[in-house]
DRENPA-3360 file (N, C-alpha, C; in nm, 2 decimals, always signed):
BEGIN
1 = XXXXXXXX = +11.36/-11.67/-11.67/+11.42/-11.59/-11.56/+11.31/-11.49/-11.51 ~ +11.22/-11.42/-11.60/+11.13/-11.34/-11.55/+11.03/-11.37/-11.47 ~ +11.02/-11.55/-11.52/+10.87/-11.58/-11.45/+10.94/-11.61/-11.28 ~ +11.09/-11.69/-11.29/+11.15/-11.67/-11.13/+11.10/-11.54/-11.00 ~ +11.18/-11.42/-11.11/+11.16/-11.29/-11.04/+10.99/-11.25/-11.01 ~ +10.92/-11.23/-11.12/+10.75/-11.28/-11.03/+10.72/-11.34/-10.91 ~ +10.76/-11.45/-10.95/+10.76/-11.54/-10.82/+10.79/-11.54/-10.71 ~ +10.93/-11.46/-10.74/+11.00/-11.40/-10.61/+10.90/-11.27/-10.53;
9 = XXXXXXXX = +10.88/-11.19/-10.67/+10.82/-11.06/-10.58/+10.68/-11.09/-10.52 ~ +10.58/-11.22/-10.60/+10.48/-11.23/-10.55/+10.50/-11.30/-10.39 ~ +10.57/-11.34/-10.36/+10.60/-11.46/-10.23/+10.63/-11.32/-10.10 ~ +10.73/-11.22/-10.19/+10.77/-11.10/-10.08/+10.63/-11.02/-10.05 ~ +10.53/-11.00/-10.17/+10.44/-10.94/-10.11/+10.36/-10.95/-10.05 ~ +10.27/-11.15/-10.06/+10.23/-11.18/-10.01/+10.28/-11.19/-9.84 ~ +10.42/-11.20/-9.84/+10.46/-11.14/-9.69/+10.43/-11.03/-9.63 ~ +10.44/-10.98/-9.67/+10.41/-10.82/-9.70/+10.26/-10.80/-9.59;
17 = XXXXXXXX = +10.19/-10.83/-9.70/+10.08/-10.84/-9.66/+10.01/-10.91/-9.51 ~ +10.09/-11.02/-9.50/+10.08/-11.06/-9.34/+10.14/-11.01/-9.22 ~ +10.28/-10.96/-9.28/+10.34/-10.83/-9.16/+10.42/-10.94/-9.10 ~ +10.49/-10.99/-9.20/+10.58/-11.12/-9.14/+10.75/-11.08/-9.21 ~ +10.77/-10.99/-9.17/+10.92/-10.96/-9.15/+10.97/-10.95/-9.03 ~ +11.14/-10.97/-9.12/+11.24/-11.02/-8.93/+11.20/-10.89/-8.83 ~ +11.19/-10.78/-8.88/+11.18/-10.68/-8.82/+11.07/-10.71/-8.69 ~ +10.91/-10.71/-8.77/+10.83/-10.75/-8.71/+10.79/-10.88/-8.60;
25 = XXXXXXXX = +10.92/-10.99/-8.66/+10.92/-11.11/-8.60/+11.03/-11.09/-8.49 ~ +11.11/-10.99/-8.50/+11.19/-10.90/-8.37/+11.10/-10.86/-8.24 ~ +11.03/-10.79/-8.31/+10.94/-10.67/-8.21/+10.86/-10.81/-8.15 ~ +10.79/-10.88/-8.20/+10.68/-10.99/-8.16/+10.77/-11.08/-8.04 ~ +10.89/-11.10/-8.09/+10.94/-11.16/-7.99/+11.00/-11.13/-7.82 ~ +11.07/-10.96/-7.88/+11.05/-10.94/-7.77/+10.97/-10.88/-7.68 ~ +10.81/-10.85/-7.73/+10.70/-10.80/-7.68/+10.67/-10.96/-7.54 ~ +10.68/-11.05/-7.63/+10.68/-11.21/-7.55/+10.73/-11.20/-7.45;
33 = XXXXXXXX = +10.87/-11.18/-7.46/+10.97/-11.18/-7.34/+10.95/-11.05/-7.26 ~ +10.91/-10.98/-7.27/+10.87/-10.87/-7.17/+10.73/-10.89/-7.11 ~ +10.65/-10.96/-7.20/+10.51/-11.01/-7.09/+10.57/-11.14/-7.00 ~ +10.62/-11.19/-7.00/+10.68/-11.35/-6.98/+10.71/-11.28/-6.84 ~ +10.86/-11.22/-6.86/+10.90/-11.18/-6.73/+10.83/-11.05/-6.66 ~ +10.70/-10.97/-6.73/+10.65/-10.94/-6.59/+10.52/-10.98/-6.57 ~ +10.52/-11.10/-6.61/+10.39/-11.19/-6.54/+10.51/-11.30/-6.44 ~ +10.60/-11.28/-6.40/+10.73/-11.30/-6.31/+10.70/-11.23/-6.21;
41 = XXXXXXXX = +10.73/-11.08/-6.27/+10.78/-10.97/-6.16/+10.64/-10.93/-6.10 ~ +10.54/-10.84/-6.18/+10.42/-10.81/-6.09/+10.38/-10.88/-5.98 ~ +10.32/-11.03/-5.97/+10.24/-11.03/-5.85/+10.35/-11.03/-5.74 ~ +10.47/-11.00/-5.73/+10.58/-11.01/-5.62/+10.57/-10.87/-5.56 ~ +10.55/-10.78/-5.70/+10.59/-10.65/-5.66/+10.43/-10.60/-5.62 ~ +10.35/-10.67/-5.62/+10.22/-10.57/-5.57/+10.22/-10.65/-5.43 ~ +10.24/-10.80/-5.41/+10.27/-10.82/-5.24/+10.37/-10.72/-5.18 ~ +10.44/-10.69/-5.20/+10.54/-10.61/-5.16/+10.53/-10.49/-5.13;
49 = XXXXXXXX = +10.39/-10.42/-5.23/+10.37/-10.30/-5.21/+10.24/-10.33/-5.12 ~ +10.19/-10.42/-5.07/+10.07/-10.42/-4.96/+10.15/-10.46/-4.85 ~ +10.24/-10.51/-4.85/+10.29/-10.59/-4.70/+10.38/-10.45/-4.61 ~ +10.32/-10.44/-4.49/+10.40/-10.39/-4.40/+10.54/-10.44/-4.35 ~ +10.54/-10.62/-4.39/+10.68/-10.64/-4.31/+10.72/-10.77/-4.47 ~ +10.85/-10.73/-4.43/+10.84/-10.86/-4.60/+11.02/-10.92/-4.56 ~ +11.05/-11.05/-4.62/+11.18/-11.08/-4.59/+11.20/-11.13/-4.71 ~ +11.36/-11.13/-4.75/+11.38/-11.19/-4.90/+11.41/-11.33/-4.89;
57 = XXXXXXXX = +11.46/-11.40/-4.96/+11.44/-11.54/-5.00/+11.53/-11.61/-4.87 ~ +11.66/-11.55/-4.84/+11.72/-11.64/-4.71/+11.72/-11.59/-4.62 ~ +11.63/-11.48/-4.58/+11.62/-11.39/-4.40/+11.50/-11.43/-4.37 ~ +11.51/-11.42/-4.24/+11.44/-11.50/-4.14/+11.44/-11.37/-4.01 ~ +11.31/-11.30/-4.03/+11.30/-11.17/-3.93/+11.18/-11.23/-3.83 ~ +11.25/-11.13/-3.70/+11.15/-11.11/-3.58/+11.08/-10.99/-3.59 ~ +10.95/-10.95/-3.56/+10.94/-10.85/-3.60/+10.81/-10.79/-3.47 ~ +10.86/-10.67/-3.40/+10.74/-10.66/-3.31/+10.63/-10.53/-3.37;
65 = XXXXXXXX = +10.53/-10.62/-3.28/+10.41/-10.57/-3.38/+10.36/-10.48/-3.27 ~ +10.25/-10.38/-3.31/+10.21/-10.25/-3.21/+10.15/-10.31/-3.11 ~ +10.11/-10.45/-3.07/+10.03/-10.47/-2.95/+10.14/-10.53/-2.84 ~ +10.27/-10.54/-2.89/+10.34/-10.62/-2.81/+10.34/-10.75/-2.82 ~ +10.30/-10.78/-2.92/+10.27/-10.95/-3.01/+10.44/-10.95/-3.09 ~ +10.47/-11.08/-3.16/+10.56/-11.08/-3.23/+10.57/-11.18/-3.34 ~ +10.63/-11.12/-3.43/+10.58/-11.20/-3.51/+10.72/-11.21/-3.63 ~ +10.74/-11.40/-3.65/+10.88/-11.40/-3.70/+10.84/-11.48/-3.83;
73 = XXXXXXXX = +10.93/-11.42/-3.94/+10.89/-11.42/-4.09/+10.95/-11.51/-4.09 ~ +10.94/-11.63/-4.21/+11.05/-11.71/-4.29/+11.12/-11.66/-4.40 ~ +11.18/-11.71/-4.46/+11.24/-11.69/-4.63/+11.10/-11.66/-4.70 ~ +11.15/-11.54/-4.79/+11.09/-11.52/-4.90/+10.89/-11.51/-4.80 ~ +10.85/-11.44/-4.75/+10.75/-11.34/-4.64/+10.69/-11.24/-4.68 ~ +10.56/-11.21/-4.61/+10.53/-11.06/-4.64/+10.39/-11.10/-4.55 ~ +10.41/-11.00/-4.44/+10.22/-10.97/-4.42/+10.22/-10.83/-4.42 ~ +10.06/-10.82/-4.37/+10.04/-10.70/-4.37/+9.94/-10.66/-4.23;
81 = XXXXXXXX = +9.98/-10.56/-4.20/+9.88/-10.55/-4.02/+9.78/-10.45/-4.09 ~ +9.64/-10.48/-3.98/+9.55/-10.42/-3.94/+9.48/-10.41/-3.86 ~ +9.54/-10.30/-3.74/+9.50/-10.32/-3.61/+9.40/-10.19/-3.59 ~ +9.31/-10.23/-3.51/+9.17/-10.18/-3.53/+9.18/-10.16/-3.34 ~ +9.07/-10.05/-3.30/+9.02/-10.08/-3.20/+8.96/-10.18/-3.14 ~ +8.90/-10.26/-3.22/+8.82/-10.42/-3.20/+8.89/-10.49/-3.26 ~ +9.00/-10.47/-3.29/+9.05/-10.64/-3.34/+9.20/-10.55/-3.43 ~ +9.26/-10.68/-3.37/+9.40/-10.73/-3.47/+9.41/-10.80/-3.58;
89 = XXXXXXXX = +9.42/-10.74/-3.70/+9.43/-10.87/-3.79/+9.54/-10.82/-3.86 ~ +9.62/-10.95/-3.89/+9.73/-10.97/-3.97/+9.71/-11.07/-4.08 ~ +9.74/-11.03/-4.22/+9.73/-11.13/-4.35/+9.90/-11.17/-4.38 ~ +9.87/-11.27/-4.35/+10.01/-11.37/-4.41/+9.98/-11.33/-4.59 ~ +10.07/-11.23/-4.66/+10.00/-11.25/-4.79/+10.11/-11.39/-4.82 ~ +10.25/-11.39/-4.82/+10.28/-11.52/-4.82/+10.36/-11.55/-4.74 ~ +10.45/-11.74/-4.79/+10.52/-11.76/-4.72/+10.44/-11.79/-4.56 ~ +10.56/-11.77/-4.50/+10.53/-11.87/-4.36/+10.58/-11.74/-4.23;
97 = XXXXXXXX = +10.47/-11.76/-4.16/+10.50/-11.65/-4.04/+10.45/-11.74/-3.90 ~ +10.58/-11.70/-3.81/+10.53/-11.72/-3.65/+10.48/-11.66/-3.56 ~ +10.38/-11.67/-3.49/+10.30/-11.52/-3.41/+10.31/-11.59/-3.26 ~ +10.33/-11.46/-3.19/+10.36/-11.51/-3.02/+10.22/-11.37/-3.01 ~ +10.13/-11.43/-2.98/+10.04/-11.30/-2.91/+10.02/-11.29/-2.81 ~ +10.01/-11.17/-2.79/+9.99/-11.11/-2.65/+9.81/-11.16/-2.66 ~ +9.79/-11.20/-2.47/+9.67/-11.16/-2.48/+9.62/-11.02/-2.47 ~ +9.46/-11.01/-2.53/+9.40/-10.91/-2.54/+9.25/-10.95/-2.55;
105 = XXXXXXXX = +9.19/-10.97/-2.46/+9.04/-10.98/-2.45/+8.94/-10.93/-2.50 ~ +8.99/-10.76/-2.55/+8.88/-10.66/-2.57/+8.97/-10.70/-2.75 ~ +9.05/-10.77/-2.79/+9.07/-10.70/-2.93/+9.16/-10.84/-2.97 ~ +9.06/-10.93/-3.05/+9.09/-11.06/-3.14/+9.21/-11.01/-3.19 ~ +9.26/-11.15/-3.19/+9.43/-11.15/-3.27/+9.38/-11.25/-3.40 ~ +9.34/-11.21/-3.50/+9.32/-11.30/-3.60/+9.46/-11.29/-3.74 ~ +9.50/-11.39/-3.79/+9.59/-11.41/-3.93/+9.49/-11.47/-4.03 ~ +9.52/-11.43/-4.14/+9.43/-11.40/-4.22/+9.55/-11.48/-4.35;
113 = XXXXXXXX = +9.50/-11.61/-4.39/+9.62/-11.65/-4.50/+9.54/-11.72/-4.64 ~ +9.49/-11.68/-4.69/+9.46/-11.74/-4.79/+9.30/-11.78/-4.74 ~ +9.26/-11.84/-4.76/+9.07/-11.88/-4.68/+9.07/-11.90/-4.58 ~ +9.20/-11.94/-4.48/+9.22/-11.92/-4.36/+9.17/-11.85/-4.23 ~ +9.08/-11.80/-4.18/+9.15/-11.70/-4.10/+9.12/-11.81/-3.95 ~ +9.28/-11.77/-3.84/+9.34/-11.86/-3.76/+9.32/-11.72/-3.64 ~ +9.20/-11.76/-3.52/+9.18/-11.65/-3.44/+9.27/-11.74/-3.32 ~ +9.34/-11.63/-3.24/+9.43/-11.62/-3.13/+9.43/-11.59/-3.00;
121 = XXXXXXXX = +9.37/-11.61/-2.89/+9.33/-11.51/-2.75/+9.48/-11.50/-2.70 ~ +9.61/-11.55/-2.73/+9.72/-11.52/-2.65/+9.80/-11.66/-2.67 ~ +9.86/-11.68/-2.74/+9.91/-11.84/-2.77/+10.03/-11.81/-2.86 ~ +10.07/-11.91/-2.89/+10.16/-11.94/-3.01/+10.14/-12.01/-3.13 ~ +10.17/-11.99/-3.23/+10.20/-12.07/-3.32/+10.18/-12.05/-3.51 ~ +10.20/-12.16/-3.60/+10.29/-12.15/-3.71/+10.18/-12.10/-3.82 ~ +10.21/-12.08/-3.91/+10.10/-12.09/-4.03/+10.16/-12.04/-4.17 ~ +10.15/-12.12/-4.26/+10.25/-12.14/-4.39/+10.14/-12.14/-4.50;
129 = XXXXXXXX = +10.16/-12.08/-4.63/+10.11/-12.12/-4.75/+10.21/-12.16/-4.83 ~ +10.17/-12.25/-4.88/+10.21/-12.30/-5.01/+10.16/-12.36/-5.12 ~ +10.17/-12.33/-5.26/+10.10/-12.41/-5.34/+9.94/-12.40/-5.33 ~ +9.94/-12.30/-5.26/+9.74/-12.33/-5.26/+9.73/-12.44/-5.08 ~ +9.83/-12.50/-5.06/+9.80/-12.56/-4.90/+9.87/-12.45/-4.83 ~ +9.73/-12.46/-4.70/+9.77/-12.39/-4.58/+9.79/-12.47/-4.46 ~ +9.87/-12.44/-4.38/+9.87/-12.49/-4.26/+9.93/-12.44/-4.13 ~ +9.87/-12.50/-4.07/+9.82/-12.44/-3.89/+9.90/-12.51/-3.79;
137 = XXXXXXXX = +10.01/-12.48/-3.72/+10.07/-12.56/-3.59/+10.05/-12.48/-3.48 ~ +10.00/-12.58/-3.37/+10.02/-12.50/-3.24/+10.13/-12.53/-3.15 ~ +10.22/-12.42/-3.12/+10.32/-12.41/-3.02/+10.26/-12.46/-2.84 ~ +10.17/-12.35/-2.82/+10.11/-12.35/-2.70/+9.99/-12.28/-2.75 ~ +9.85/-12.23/-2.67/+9.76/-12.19/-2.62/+9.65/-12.27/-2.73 ~ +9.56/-12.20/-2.78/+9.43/-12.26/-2.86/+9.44/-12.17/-2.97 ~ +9.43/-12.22/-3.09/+9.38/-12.17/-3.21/+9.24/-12.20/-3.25 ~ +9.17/-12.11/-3.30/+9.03/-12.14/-3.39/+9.08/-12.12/-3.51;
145 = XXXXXXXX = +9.05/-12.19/-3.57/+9.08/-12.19/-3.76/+8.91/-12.24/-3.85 ~ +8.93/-12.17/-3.92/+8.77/-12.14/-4.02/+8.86/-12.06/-4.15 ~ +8.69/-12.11/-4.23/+8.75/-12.11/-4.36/+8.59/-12.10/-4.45 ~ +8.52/-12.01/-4.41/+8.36/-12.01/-4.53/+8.40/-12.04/-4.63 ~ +8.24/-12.14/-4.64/+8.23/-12.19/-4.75/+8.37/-12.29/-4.80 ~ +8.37/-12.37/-4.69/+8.44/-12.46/-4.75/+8.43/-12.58/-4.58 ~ +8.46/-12.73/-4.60/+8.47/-12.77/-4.45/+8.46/-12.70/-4.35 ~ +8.56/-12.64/-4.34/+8.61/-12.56/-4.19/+8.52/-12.44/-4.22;
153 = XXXXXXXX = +8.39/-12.42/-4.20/+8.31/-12.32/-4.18/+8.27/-12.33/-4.05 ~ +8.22/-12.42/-3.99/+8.22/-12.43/-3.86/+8.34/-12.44/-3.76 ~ +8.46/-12.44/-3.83/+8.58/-12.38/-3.79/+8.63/-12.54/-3.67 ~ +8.77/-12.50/-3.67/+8.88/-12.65/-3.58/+8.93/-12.60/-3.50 ~ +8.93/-12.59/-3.36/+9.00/-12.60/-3.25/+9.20/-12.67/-3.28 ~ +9.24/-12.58/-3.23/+9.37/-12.64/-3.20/+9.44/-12.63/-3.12 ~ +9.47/-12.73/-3.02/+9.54/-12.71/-2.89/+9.69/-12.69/-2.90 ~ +9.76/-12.70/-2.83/+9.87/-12.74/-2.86/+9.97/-12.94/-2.89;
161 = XXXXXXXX = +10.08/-12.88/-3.00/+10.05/-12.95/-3.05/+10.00/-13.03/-3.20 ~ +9.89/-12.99/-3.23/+9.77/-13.01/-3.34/+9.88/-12.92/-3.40 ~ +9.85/-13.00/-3.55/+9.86/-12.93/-3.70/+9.73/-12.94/-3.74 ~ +9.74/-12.89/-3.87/+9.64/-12.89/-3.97/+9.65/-12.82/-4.10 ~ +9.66/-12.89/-4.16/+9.66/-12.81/-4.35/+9.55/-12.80/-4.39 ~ +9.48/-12.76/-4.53/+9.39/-12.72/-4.58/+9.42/-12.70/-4.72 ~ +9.39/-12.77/-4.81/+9.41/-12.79/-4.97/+9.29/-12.66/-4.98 ~ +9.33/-12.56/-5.05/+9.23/-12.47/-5.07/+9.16/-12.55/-5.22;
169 = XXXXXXXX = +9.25/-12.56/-5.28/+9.17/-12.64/-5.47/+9.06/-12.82/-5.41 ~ +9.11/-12.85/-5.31/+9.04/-12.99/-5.30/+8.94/-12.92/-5.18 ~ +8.97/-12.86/-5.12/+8.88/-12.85/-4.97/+8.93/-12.94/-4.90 ~ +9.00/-13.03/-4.93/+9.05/-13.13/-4.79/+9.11/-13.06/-4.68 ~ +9.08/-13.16/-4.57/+9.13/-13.10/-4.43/+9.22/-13.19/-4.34 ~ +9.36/-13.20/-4.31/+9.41/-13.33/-4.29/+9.48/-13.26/-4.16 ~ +9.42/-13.36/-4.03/+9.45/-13.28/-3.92/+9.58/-13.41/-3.83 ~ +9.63/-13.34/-3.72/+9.75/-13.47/-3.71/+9.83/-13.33/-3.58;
177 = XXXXXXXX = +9.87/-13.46/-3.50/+9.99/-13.41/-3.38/+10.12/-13.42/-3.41 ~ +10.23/-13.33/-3.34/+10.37/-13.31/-3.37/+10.42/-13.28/-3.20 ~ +10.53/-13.35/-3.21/+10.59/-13.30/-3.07/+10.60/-13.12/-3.08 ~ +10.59/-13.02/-3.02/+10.56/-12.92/-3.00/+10.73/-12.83/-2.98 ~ +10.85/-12.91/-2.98/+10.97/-12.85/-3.04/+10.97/-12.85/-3.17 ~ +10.89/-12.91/-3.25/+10.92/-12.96/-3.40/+10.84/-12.81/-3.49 ~ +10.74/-12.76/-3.42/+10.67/-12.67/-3.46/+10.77/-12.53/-3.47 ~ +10.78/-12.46/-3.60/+10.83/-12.37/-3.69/+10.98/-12.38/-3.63;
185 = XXXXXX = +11.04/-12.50/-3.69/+11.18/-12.56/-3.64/+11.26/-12.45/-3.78 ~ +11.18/-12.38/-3.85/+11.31/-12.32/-3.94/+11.34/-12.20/-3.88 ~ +11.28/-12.15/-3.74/+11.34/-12.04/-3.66/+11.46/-12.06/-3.61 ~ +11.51/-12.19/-3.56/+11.61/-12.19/-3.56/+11.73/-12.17/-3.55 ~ +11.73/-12.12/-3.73/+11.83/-12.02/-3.78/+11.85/-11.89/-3.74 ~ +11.78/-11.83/-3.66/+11.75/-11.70/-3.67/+11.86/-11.66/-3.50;
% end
């Protein structure tokens, strides 16, 4: 019976020693579950604290911008403006935005989405991320789209019409026409 109880105590201390009680196997676990869900929450909540305009998962906003440009969010959105004396720029941080710009000759309308940036003299049209792909529709007028250091460094014309995505992880570039009602058809809703 004695040599049991030994055996017992040596098995508990050697536990002991590793710091492997329920207690500790408590705290461990829900230390887990609190990094888990805010490696969730954070990068939502720091888009959110950069974006000037943001939409939740089923709204779909119009939204006028200081130059008299406009610009309409999809589900689940967020940019952010920066309008300069020489230039307009707007960063899609995500999701999918539609831009109606005003022209402005003295002051580039550029969107800014991921390695993208899609310049504008007065036109329309879509631009979505997802998954690491971006992509570019033109409603009406001309888009320049560039992307340093990658294909599109010497940058793609897009008339109306013209799509174009961009696998940011492959560098591929896959360009293609759409009838020009079809372009950001989830407005729609709105």
């Amino acid at each position: 019976m004695t040599g049991k109880i030994l055996r017992d105590r040596d098995k508990a201390e050697r536990r002991g020693d590793l710091g492997l009680t329920r207690r500790n196997l408590m705290i461990g676990g829900l230390g887990l579950g609190i990094a888990a869900a805010g490696s969730l929450i954070i990068p939502d909540a720091i888009i959110l604290a950069r974006a000037d305009h943001a939409t939740h998962k089923s709204e779909i906003r119009r939204v006028g911008l200081p130059d008299g440009s406009f610009a309409t969010l999809g589900p689940d959105s967020a940019i952010a403006l920066a309008y300069e004396p020489n230039g307009r720029r707007i960063e899609l941080l995500k999701g999918m935005g539609y831009f109606e710009v005003e022209q402005d000759a003295r002051r580039p309308f550029t969107v800014l989405a991921g390695e993208i940036a899609a310049a504008a003299p007065g036109t329309a049209f879509d631009i979505s991320r997802d998954a690491g792909v971006l992509m570019v529709s033109v409603e009406r007028g001309l888009v320049e789209t560039r992307a340093s250091g990658s294909p599109l460094a010497l940058g793609k014309r897009l008339r109306a019409g013209d799509w174009m995505t961009f696998d940011q992880s492959s560098q591929s570039i896959e360009l293609g026409k759409r009838e020009v009602s079809q372009i950001a058809a989830w407005r729609d809703k709105l």
